[in-house]
KOLDO-851026 format. One record per residue (C-alpha): x, y, z. Coordinates in nm, 3 decimals, always signed. Layout:
# residues N
PT,X,Y,Z
...
//
This chain:
# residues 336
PT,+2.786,-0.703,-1.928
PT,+2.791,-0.354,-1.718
PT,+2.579,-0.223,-1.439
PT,+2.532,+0.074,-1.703
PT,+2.329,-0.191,-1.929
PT,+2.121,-0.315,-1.715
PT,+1.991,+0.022,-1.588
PT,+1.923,+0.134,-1.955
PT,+1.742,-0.196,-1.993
PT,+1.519,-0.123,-1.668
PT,+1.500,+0.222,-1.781
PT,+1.328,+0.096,-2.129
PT,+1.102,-0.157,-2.000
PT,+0.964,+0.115,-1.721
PT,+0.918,+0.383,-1.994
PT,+0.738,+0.148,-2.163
PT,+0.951,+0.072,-2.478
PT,+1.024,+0.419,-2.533
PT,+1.392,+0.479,-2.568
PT,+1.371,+0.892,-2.637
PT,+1.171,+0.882,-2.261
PT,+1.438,+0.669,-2.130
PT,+1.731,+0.878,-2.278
PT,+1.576,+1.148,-2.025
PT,+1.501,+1.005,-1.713
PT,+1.820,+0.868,-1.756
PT,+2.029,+1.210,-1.865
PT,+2.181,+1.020,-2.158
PT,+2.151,+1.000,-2.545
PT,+1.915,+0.737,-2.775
PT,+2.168,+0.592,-2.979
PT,+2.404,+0.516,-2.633
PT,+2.052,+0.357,-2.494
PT,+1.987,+0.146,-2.854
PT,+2.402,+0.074,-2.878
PT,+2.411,-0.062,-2.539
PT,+2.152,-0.265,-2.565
PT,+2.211,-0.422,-2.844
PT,+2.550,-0.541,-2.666
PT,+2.394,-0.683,-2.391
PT,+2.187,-0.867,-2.654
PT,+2.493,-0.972,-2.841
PT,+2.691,-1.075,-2.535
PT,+2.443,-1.306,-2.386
PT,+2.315,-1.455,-2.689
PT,+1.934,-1.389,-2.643
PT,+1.699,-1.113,-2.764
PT,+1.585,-0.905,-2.525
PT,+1.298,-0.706,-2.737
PT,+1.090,-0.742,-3.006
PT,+1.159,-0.463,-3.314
PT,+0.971,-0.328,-3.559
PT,+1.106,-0.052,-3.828
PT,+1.366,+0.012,-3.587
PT,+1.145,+0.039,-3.264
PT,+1.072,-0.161,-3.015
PT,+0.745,-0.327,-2.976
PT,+0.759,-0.610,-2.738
PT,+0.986,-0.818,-2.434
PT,+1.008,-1.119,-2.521
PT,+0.989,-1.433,-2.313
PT,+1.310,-1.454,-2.288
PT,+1.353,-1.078,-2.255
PT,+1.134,-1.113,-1.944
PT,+1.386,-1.344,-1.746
PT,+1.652,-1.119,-1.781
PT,+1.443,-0.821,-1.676
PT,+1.391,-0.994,-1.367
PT,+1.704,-1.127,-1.328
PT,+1.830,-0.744,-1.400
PT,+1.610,-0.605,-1.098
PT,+1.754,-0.831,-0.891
PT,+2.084,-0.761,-0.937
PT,+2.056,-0.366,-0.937
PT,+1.873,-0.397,-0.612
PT,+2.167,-0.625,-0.468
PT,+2.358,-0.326,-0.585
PT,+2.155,-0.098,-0.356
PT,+2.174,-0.309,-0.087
PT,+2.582,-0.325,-0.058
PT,+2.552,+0.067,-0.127
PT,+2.366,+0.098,+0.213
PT,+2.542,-0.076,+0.368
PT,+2.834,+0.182,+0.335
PT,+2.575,+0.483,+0.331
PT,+2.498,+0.329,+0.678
PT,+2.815,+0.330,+0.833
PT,+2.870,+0.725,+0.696
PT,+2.530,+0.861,+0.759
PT,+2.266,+0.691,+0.970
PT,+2.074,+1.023,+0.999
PT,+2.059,+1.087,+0.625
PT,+1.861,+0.961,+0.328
PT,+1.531,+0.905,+0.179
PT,+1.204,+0.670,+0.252
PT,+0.921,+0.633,-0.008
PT,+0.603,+0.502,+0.116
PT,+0.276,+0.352,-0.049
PT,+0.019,+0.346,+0.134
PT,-0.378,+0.443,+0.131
PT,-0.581,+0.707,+0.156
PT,-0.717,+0.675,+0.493
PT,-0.335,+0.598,+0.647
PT,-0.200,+0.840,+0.538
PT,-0.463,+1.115,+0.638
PT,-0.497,+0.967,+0.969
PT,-0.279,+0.737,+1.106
PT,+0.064,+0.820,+0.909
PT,+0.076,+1.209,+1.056
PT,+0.170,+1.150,+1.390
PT,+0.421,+0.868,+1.317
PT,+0.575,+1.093,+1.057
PT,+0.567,+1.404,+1.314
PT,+0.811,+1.182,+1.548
PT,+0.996,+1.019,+1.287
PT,+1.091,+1.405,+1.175
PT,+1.196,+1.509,+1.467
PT,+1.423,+1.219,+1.535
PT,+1.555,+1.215,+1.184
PT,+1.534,+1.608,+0.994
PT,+1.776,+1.496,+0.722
PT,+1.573,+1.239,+0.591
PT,+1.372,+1.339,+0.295
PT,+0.980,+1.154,+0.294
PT,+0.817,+1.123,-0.018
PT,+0.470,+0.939,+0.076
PT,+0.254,+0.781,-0.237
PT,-0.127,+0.766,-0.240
PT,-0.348,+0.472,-0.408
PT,-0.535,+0.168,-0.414
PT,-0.387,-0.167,-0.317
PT,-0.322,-0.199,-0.703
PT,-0.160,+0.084,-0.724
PT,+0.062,+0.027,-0.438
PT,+0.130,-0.317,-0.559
PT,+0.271,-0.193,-0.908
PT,+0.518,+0.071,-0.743
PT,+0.623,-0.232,-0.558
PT,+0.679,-0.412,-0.870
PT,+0.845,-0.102,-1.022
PT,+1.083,-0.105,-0.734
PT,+0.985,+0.221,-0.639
PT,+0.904,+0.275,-0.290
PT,+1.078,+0.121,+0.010
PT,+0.756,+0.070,+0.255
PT,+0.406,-0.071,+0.177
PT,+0.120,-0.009,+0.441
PT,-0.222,-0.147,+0.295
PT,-0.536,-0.351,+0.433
PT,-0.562,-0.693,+0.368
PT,-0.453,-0.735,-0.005
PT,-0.195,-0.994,+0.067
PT,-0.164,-1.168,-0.241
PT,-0.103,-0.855,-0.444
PT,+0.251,-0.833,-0.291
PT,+0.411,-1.184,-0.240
PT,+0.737,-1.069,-0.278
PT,+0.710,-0.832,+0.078
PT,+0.743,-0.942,+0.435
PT,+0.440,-0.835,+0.571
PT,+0.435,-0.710,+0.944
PT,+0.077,-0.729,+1.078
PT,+0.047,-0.374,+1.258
PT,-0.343,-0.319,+1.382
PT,-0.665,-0.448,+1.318
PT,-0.973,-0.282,+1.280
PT,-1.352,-0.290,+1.185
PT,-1.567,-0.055,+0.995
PT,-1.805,+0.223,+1.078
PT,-2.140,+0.307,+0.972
PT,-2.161,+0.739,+0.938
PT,-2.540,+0.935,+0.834
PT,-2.708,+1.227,+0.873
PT,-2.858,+1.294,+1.227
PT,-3.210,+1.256,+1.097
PT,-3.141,+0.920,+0.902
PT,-3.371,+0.643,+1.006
PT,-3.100,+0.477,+1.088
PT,-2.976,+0.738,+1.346
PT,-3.293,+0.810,+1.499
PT,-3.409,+0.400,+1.527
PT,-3.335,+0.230,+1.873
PT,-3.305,-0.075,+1.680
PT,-2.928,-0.189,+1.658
PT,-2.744,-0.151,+1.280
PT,-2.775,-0.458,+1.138
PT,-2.672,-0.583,+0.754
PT,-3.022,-0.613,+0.631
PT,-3.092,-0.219,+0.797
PT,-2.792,-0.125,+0.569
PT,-2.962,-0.299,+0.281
PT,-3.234,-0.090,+0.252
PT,-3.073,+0.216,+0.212
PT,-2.826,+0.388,-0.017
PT,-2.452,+0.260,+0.105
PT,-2.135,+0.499,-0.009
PT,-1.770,+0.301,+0.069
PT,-1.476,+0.277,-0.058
PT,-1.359,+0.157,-0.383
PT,-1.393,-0.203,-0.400
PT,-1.107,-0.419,-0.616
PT,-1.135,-0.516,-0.959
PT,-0.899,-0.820,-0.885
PT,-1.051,-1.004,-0.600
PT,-1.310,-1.057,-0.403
PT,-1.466,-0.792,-0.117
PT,-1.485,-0.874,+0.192
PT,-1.740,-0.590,+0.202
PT,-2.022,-0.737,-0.077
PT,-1.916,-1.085,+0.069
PT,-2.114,-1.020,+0.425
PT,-2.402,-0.922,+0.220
PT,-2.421,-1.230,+0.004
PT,-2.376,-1.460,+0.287
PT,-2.724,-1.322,+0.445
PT,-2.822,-1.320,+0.063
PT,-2.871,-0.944,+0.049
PT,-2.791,-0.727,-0.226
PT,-2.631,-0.363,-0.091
PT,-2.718,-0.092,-0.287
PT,-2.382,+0.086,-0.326
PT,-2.485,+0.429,-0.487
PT,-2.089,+0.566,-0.478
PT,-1.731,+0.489,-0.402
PT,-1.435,+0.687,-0.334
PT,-1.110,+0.621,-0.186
PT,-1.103,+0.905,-0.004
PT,-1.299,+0.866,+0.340
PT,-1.342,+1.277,+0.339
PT,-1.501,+1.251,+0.012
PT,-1.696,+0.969,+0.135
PT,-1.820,+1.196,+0.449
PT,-1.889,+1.479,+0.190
PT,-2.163,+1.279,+0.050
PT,-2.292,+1.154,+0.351
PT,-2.321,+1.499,+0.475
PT,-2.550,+1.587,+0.135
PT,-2.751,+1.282,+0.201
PT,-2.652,+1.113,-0.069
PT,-2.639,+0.767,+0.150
PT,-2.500,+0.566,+0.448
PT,-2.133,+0.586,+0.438
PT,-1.962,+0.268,+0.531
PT,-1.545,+0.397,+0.655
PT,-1.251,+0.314,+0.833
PT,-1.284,+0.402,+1.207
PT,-0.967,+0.583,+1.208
PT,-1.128,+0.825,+0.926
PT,-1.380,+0.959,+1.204
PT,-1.320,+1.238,+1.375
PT,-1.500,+1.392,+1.703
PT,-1.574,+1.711,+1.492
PT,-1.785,+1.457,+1.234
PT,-2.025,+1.402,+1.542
PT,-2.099,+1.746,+1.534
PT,-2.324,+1.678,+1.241
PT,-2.357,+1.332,+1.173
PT,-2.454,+0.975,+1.360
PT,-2.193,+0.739,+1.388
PT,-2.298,+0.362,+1.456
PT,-1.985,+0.089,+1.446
PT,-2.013,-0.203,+1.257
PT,-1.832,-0.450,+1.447
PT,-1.927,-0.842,+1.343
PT,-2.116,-0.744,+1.086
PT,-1.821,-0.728,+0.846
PT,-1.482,-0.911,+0.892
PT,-1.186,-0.736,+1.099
PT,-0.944,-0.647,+0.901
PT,-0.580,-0.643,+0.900
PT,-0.337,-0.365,+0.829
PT,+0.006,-0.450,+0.733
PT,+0.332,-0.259,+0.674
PT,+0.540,-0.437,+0.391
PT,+0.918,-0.488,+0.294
PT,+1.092,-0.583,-0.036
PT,+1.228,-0.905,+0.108
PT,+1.540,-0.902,-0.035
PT,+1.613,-0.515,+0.075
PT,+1.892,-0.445,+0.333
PT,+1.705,-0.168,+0.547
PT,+1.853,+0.183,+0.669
PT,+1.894,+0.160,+1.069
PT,+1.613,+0.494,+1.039
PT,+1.407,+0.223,+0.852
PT,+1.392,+0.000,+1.123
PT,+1.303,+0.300,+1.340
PT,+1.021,+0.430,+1.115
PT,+0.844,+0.064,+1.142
PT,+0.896,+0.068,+1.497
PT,+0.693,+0.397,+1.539
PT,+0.433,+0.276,+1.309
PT,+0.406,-0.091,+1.475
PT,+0.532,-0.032,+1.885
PT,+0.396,-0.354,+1.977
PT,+0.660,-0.543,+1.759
PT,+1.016,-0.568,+1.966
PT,+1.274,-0.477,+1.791
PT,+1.457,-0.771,+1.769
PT,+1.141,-0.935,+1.581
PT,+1.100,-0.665,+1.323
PT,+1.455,-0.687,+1.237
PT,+1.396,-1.040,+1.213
PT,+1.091,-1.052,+1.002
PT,+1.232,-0.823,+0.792
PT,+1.517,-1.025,+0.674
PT,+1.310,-1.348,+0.681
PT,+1.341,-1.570,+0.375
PT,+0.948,-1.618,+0.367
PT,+0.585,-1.433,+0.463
PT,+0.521,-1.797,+0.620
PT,+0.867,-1.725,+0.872
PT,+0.664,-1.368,+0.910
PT,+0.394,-1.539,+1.014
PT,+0.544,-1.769,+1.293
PT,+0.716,-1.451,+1.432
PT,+0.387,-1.285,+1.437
PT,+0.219,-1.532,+1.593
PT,+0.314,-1.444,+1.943
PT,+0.254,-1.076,+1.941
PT,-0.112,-0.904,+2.049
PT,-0.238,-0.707,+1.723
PT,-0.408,-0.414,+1.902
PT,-0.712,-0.244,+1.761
PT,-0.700,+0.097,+1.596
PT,-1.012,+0.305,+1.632
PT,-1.144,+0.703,+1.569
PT,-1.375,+0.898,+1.803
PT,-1.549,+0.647,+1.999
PT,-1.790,+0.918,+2.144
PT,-2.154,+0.809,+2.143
PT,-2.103,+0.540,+1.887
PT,-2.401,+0.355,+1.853
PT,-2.395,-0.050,+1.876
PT,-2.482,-0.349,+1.561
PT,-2.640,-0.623,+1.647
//
């Protein structure tokens, strides 16, 4: 069994069965990609795939395993390669981030600006989606950071560093009945008017339609975007009552909409920043959490991200103050 193997088996499985699109992304030929797999096959006595007319169709169960097993063991590779890339060149190297929307438009820019200019060398590549999406490049193995909202059980292989809370917003047009009431925002005003928000999850439950139910009120959610600038957009054509992040508002949005915050009418939520746990992280790694999350010491982050468990995470956590991230607070009007 070779290192060589196991990357043309990873390469297969992530190119979804396709050897010819594996043969490229890995600058190599078919029939090596075919011939060495087959001798993996032979030498460990268990087949890997599922073939039909010569192609491959399925992993099998037992295919699976050693996938996983394979992952493992190429990312222990990485690991003992940092730790001589560390040792040469601290100031050089790459970070991939997954992350949202909303962080990455307004709260990633000015930790990247100062991460930049302490480290020039080191090339960012930053990755936009939905916690799903996020959660598969995880699974892929192909980002180094995670920074999400809530979500947690979409990524139970991370150490997840709790970095801010916060709690939504409600935006309209100047003229909205909402904007021109003296009544405070409330769930059941929100209920009787067209709501735009962000996407909600096909795979669990949202914390946004739950506040609703528990009053037994049904929203009516006319659009969703993932974008909170697309979400403005609308609000601006008075399409509905958009329903953001605080850190998506700008003073400039005042200029031309009502702003009202929604504190206890929804739950705070939690944004996180996320760690293969069995990575061994770049000292500029360390550096780029501590810029994003200042209130952890550094001796906790580098703890929690070598902990053996989200539960040891956790306990670490326990003892630090989670501040509050918020936008433009001018003139925001109260819920009740």
């Amino acid at each position: 069994m070779t290192l060589r193997q196991l990357k043309y088996l990873l390469g297969v499985v992530d190119n979804g069965l396709n050897i010819t699109a594996a043969a490229e992304r890995l600058f190599t030929s078919q029939p090596g990609i075919s011939k060495q797999l087959r001798q993996l096959e032979q030498e460990i006595g268990v087949q890997i795939f599922s073939r039909k007319s010569k192609g491959l169709v399925a992993v099998t169960p037992a295919g699976a395993t050693v996938v996983e097993y394979a992952r493992k063991i190429l990312r222990d590779v990485d690991n003992i390669r940092s730790i001589g890339k560390d040792l040469m060149a601290e100031q050089d190297g790459t970070l991939s981030i997954a992350t949202t929307h909303t962080q990455a438009r307004y709260v990633l820019p000015t930790v990247i600006s100062r991460f930049h200019e302490r480290y020039p060398n080191v090339s960012l590549e930053l990755h936009q989606g939905t916690s799903e999406q996020i959660a598969t490049l995880v699974e892929e193995n192909q980002v180094d950071f995670a920074i999400a909202t809530e979500s947690r059980q979409l990524f139970p292989e991370l150490n997840l560093l709790p970095c801010f809370r916060w709690d939504r917003i409600v935006l309209s047009k100047k003229d909205h009945p909402l904007a021109v009431s003296k009544e405070p925002i409330t769930l059941q005003s929100l209920a009787e008017h067209p709501l735009i928000t962000y996407v909600f999850s096909n795979n669990r439950e949202s914390s946004f339609l739950n506040a609703f139910a528990e009053q037994s009120l049904e929203p009516n959610v006319v659009f969703t975007a993932r974008d909170a600038d697309v979400i403005k957009t609308y609000v601006r054509m008075g399409m509905g009552v958009g329903v953001i992040a605080p850190m998506a508002l700008q003073c400039s949005d005042l200029e031309d909409m009502f702003a009202g915050t929604a504190d206890g009418l929804f739950p705070t939520l939690t944004t996180w920043l996320g760690v293969p746990r069995d990575r061994a992280l770049r000292r500029y790694m360390l550096d780029f959490i501590s810029l994003f999350a200042p209130n952890w010491p550094v001796d906790l982050i580098e703890k929690a991200t070598v902990a053996e468990s989200q539960e040891q995470v956790d306990e670490l956590a326990a003892d630090i103050e989670i501040p509050t991230k918020t936008g433009c607070t001018e003139g925001l009007s109260a819920a009740a």
